[in-house]
TORMAR-246993 format. One line per field, with one value per residue (C-alpha): z negated, x negated, y negated; residue number from 0; residue in three letters. Coordinates in nm, 3 decimals. Example, Ala and Ser with C-alpha at 12.3 -4.5 7.8 and 13.67 -1.06 7.14 Angstrom:
2
zz = -0.780; -0.714 .
xx = -1.230; -1.367 .
yy = 0.450; 0.106 .
i = 0; 1 .
aa = ALA; SER .
***
This chain:
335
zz = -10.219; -10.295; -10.250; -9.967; -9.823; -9.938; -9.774; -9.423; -9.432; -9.538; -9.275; -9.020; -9.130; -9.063; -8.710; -8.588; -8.476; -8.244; -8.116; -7.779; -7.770; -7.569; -7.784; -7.722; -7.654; -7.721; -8.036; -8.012; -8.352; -8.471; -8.846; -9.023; -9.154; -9.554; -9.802; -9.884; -9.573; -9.561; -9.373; -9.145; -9.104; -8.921; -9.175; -9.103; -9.309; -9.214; -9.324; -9.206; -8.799; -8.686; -8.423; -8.235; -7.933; -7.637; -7.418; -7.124; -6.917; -6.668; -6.432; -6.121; -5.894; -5.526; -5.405; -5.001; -5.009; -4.654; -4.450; -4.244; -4.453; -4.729; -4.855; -5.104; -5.395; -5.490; -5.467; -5.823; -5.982; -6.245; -6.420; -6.718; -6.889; -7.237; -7.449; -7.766; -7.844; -8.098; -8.342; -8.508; -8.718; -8.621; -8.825; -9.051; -9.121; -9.355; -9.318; -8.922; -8.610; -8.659; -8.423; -8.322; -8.114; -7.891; -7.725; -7.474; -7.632; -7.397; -7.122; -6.882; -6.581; -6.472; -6.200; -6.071; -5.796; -5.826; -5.415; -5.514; -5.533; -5.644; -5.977; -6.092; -6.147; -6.530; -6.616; -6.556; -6.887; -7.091; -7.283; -7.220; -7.471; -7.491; -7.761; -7.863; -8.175; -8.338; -8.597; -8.891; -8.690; -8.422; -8.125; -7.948; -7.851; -7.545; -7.312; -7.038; -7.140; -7.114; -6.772; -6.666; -6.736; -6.576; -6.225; -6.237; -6.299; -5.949; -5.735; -5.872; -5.684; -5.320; -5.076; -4.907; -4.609; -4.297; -3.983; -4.222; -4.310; -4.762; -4.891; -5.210; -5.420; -5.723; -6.053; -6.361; -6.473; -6.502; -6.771; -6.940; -6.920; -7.057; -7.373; -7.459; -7.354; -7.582; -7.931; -8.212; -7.957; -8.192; -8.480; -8.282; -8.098; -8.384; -8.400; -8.688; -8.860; -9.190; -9.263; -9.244; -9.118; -9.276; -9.214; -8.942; -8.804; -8.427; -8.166; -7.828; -7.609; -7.282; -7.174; -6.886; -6.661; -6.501; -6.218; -5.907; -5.735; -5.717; -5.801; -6.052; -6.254; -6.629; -6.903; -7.162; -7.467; -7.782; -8.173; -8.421; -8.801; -8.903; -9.221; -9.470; -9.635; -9.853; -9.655; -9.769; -9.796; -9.809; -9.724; -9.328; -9.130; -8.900; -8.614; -8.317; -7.960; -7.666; -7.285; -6.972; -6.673; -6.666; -6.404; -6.208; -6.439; -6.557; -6.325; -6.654; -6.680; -6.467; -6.108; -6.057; -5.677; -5.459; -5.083; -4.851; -4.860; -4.798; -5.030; -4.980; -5.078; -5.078; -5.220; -5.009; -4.702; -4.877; -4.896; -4.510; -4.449; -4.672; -4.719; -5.038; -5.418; -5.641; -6.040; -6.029; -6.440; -6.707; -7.013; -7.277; -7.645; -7.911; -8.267; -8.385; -8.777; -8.896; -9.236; -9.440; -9.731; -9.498; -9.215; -8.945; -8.664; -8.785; -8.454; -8.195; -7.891; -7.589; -7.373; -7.060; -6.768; -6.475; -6.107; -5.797; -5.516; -5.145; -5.071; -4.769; -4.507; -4.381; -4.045; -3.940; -4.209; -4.460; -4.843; -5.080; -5.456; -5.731; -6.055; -6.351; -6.680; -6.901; -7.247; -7.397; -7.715; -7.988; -8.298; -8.577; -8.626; -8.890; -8.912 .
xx = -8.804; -9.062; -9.308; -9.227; -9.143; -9.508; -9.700; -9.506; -9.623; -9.974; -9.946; -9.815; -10.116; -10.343; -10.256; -10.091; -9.774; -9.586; -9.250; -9.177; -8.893; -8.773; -8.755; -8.612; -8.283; -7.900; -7.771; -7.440; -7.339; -7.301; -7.322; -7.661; -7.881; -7.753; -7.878; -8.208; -8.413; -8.405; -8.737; -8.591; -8.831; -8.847; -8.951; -9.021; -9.066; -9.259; -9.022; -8.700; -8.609; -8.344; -8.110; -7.871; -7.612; -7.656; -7.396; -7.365; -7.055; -6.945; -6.678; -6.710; -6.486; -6.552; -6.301; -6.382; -6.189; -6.052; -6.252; -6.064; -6.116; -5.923; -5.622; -5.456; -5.690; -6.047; -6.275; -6.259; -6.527; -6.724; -7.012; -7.131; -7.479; -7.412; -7.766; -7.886; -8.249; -8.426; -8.708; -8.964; -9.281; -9.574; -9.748; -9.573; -9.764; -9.564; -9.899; -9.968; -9.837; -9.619; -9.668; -9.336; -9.197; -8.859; -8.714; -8.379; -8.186; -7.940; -7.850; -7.562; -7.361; -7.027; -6.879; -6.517; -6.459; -6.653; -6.772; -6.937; -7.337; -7.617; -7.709; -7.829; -8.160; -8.118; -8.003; -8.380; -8.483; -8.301; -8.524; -8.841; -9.035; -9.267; -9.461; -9.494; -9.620; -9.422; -9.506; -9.261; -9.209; -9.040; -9.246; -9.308; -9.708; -9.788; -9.519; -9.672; -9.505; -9.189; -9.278; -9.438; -9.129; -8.917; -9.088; -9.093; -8.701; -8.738; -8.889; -8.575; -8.369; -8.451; -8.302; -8.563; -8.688; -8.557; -8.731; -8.945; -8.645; -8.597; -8.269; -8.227; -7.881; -7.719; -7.852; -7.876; -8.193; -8.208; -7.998; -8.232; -8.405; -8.227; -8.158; -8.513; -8.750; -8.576; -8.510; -8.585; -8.525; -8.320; -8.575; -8.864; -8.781; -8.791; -8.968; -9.193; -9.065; -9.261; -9.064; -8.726; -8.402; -8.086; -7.781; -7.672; -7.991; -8.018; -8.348; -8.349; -8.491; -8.429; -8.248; -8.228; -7.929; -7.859; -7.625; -7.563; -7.742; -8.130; -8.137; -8.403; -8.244; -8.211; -7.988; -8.073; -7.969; -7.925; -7.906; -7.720; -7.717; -7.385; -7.391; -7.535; -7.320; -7.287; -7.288; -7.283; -7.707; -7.821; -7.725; -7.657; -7.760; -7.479; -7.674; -7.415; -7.600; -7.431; -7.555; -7.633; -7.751; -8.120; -8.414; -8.612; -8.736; -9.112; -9.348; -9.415; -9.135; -9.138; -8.942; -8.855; -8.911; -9.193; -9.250; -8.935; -8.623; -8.239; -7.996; -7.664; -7.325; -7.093; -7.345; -7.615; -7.340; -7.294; -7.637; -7.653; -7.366; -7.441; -7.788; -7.846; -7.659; -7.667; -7.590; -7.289; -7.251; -7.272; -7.000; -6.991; -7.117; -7.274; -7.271; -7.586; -7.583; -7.935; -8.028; -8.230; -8.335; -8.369; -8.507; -8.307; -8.022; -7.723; -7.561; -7.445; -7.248; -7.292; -7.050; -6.993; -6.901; -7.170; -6.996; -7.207; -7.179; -7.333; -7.625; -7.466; -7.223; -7.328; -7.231; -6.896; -6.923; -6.851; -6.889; -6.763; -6.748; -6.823; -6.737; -6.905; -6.784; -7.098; -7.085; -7.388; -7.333; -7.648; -7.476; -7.655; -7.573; -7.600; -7.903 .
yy = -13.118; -13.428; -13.164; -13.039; -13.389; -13.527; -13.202; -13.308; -13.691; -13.568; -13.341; -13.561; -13.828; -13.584; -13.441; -13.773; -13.597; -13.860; -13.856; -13.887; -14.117; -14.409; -14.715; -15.078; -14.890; -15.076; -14.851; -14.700; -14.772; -15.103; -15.019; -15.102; -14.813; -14.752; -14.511; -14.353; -14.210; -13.864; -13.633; -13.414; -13.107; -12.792; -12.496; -12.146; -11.833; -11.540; -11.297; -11.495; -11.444; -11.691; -11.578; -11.829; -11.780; -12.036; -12.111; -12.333; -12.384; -12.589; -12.664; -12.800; -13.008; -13.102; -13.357; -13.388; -13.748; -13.844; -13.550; -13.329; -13.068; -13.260; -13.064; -13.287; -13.101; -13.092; -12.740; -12.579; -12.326; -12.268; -12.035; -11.936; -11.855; -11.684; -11.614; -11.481; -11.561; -11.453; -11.654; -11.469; -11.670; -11.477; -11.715; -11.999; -12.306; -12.603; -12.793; -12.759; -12.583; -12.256; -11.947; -11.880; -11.556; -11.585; -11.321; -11.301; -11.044; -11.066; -11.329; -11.309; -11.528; -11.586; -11.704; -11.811; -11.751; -11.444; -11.376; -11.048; -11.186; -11.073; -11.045; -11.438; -11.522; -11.652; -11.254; -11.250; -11.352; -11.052; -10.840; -11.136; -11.282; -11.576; -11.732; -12.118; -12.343; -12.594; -12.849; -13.003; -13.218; -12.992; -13.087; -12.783; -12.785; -12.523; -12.448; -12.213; -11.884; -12.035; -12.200; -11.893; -11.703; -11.999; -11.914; -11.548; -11.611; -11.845; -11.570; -11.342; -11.620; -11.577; -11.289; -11.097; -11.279; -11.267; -11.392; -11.598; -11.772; -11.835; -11.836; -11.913; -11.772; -11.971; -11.942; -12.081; -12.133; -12.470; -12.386; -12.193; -12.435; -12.734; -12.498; -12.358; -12.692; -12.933; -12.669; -12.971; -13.289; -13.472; -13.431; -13.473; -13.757; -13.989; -14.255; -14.264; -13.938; -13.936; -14.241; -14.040; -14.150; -14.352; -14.240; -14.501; -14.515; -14.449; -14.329; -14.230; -13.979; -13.753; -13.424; -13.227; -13.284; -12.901; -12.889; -12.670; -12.878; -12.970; -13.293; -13.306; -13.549; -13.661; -13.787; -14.022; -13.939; -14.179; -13.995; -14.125; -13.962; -14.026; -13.899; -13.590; -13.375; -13.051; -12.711; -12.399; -12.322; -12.705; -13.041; -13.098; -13.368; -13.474; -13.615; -13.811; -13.812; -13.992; -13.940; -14.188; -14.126; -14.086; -14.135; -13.843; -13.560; -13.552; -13.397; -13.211; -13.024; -12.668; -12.648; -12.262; -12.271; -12.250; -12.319; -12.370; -12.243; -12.289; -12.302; -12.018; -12.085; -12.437; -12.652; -12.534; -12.625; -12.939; -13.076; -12.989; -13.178; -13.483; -13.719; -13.606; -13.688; -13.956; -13.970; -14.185; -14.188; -13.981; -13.968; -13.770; -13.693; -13.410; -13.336; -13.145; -13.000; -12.993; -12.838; -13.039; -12.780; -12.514; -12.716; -12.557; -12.600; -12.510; -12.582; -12.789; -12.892; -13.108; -13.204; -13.474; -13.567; -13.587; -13.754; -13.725; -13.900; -13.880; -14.144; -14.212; -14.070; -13.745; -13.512; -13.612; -13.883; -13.627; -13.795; -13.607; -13.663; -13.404; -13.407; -13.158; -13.132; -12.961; -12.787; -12.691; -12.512; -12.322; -12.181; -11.968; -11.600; -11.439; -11.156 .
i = 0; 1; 2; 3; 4; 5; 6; 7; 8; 9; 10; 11; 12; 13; 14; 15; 16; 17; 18; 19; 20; 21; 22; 23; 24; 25; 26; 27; 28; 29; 30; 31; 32; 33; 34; 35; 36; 37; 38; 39; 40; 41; 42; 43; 44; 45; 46; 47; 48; 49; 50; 51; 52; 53; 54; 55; 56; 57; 58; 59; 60; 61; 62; 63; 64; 65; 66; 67; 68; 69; 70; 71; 72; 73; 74; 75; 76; 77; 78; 79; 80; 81; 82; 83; 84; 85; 86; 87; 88; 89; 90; 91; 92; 93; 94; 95; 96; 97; 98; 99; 100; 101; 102; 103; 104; 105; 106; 107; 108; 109; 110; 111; 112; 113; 114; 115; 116; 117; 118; 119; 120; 121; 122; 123; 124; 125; 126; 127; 128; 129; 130; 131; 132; 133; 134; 135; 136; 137; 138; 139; 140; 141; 142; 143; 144; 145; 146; 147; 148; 149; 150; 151; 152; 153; 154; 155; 156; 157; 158; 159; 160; 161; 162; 163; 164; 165; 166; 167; 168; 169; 170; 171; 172; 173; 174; 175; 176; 177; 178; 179; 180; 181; 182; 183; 184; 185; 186; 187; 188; 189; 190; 191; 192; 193; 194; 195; 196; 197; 198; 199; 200; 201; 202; 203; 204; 205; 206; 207; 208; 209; 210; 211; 212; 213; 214; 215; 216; 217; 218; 219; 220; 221; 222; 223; 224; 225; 226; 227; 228; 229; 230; 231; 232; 233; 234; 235; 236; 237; 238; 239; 240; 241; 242; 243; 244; 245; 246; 247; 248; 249; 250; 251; 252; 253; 254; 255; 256; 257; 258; 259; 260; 261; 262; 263; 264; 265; 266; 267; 268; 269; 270; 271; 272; 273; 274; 275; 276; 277; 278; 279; 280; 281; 282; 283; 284; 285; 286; 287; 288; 289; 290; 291; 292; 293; 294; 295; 296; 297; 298; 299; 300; 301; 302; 303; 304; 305; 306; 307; 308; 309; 310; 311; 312; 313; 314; 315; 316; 317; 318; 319; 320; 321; 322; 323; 324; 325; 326; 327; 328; 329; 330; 331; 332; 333; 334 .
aa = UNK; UNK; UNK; UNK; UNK; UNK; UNK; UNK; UNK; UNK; UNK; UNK; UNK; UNK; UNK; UNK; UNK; UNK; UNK; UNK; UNK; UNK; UNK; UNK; UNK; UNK; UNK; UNK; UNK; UNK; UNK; UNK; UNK; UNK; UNK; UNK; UNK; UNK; UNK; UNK; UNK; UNK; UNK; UNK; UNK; UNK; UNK; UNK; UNK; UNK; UNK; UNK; UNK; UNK; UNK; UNK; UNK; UNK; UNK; UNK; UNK; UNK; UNK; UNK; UNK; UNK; UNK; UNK; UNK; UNK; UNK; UNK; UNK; UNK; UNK; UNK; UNK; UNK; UNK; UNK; UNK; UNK; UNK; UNK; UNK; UNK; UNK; UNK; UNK; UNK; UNK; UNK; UNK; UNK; UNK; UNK; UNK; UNK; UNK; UNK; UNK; UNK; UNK; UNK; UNK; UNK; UNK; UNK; UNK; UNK; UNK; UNK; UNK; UNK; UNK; UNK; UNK; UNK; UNK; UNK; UNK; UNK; UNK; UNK; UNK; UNK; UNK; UNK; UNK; UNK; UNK; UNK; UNK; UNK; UNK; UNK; UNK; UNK; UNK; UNK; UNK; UNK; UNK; UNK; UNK; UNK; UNK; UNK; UNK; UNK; UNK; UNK; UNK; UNK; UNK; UNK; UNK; UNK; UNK; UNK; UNK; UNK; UNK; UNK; UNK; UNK; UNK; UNK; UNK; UNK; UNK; UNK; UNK; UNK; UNK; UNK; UNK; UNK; UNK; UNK; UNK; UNK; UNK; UNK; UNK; UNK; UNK; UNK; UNK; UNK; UNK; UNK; UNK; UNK; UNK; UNK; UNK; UNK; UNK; UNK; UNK; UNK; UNK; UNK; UNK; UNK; UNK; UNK; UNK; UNK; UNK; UNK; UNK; UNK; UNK; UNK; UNK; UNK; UNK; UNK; UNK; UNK; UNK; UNK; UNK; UNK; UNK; UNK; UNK; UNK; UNK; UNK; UNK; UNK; UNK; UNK; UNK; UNK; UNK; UNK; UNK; UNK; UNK; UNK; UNK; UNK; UNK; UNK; UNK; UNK; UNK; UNK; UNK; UNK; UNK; UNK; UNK; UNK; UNK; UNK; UNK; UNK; UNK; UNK; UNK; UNK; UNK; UNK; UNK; UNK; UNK; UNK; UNK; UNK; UNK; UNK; UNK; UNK; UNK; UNK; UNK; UNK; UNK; UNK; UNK; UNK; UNK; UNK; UNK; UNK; UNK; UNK; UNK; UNK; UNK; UNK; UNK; UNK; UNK; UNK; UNK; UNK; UNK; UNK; UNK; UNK; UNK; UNK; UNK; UNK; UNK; UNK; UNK; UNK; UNK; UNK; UNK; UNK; UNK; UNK; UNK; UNK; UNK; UNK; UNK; UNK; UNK; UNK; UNK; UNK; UNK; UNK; UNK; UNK; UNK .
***
């Protein structure tokens, strides 16, 4: 382990690997930083493909308030985006950037109510693949097969045309998203990470907020490592996160759409009816299990609560309030 641990700061030296993390941040822990500081890495092995199950699932309340249309109860659904992804090393590097190979084994939706649609967009992804490097670190350098893949998925979204009109069904790739564009965030949004981490010790950084809605928005996310303890193949690093509301999302990051278009079902209706949504708060928090020997995720899970809000009064001053409650889960499986 010092070797390994004294390759990845050489390493890190070398290629100045940064972290892209906000800083300045209040902690959400008020105990002080105790113990050694341990390196948390991300290792790969040629020979050794990693397969995890993704699942996000949400459930969605629309509370109309005192419209006419109020009936003493909010508007309940919800959907479902279940995933296995595969992670082959086409080429493993402990000194520099790893080749890595991911492929949708499966991916599938759910809805409730189910109104008989059309197949959703994310179901796109099953059976793609796309190719990205990662260093010890875990930030992920060269994202365009993922974004390519992430608009083919958004042209699988629209009905044909009609009369030159776009309309747009649900889906859920953001949701593909928000799982595959942030893999390592907790590891590589530290700070300074060839210094390590304390248990106690807390950074901050930023996730992707995906709702029914396209509202482009983000959560800020604060890490805590709790504490390391045994597991069954290595010591696990119990990382804490907590979630905020965020600001707009990085022109960086890929939006699925092109052009024009309208948007079917209740929340298109709603954002006809209402001057747009605003991020009311965010509540919620995750537990991540990181393996330190083998320098993988074990798992995790991610949940809160998102509440939306009109900007203002809409047609017929119609202002309702939605409420989302979000789990995003990743869990190993074994090969």
């Amino acid at each position: 382990m010092k070797l390994r641990t004294s390759i990845f700061v050489i390493t890190v030296f070398l290629l100045g690997v940064t972290a892209g993390c906000l800083q300045n941040g209040e902690k959400t822990v008020k105990q002080k930083p105790t113990g050694r500081k341990e390196l948390l890495s991300v290792d790969f092995k040629e020979d050794q493909t990693l397969k995890y199950q993704f699942v996000s699932r949400r459930e969605i309340n629309v509370d109309w308030g005192q419209s006419k249309n109020n009936t003493g109860q909010g508007q309940q659904s919800s959907e479902v985006l279940e995933m296995v992804v595969s992670y082959v090393p086409v080429k493993a590097n402990p000194y520099g950037l790893s080749t890595i190979r991911a492929t949708f084994e499966s991916s599938t939706v759910r809805r409730s109510p189910d109104k008989g649609r059309s197949v959703d967009a994310a179901e796109y992804f099953s059976g793609k693949s796309f190719t990205f490097k990662v260093s010890p670190s875990g930030k992920i350098d060269d994202y365009s097969e993922l974004e390519s893949l992430i608009h083919q998925a958004g042209e699988k979204a629209f009905r044909p045309a009609k009369d030159n009109v776009r309309i747009k069904e649900p889906d859920m790739i953001e949701d593909v998203f928000a799982t595959q564009w942030f893999l390592w965030d907790s590891i590589s949004s530290i700070d300074k990470p060839a210094e390590g981490v304390k248990a106690g010790q807390s950074w901050k950084s930023q996730l992707a907020l995906p709702t029914p809605l396209l509202l482009r928005k983000t959560r800020d996310v604060t890490y805590t490592l709790s504490e390391i303890k045994p597991g069954e193949k290595g010591r696990l690093a119990v990382i804490q996160s907590t979630y905020s509301p965020g600001n707009t999302a990085p022109v960086s990051w890929p939006f699925p759409y092109t052009g024009s278009f309208q948007i079917s079902g209740s929340f298109g209706f709603l954002g006809m009816m209402c001057k747009g949504f605003n991020v009311s708060n965010i509540q919620g928090q995750g537990q991540e299990l990181f393996n330190i020997d083998l320098g993988r995720t074990e798992q995790y899970k991610q949940e809160y609560q998102t509440e939306l809000g009109g900007a203002s009064p809409g047609l017929m001053g119609v202002n309702p309030k939605i409420t989302i409650k979000q789990t995003l889960t990743m869990g190993l499986l074994e090969n």
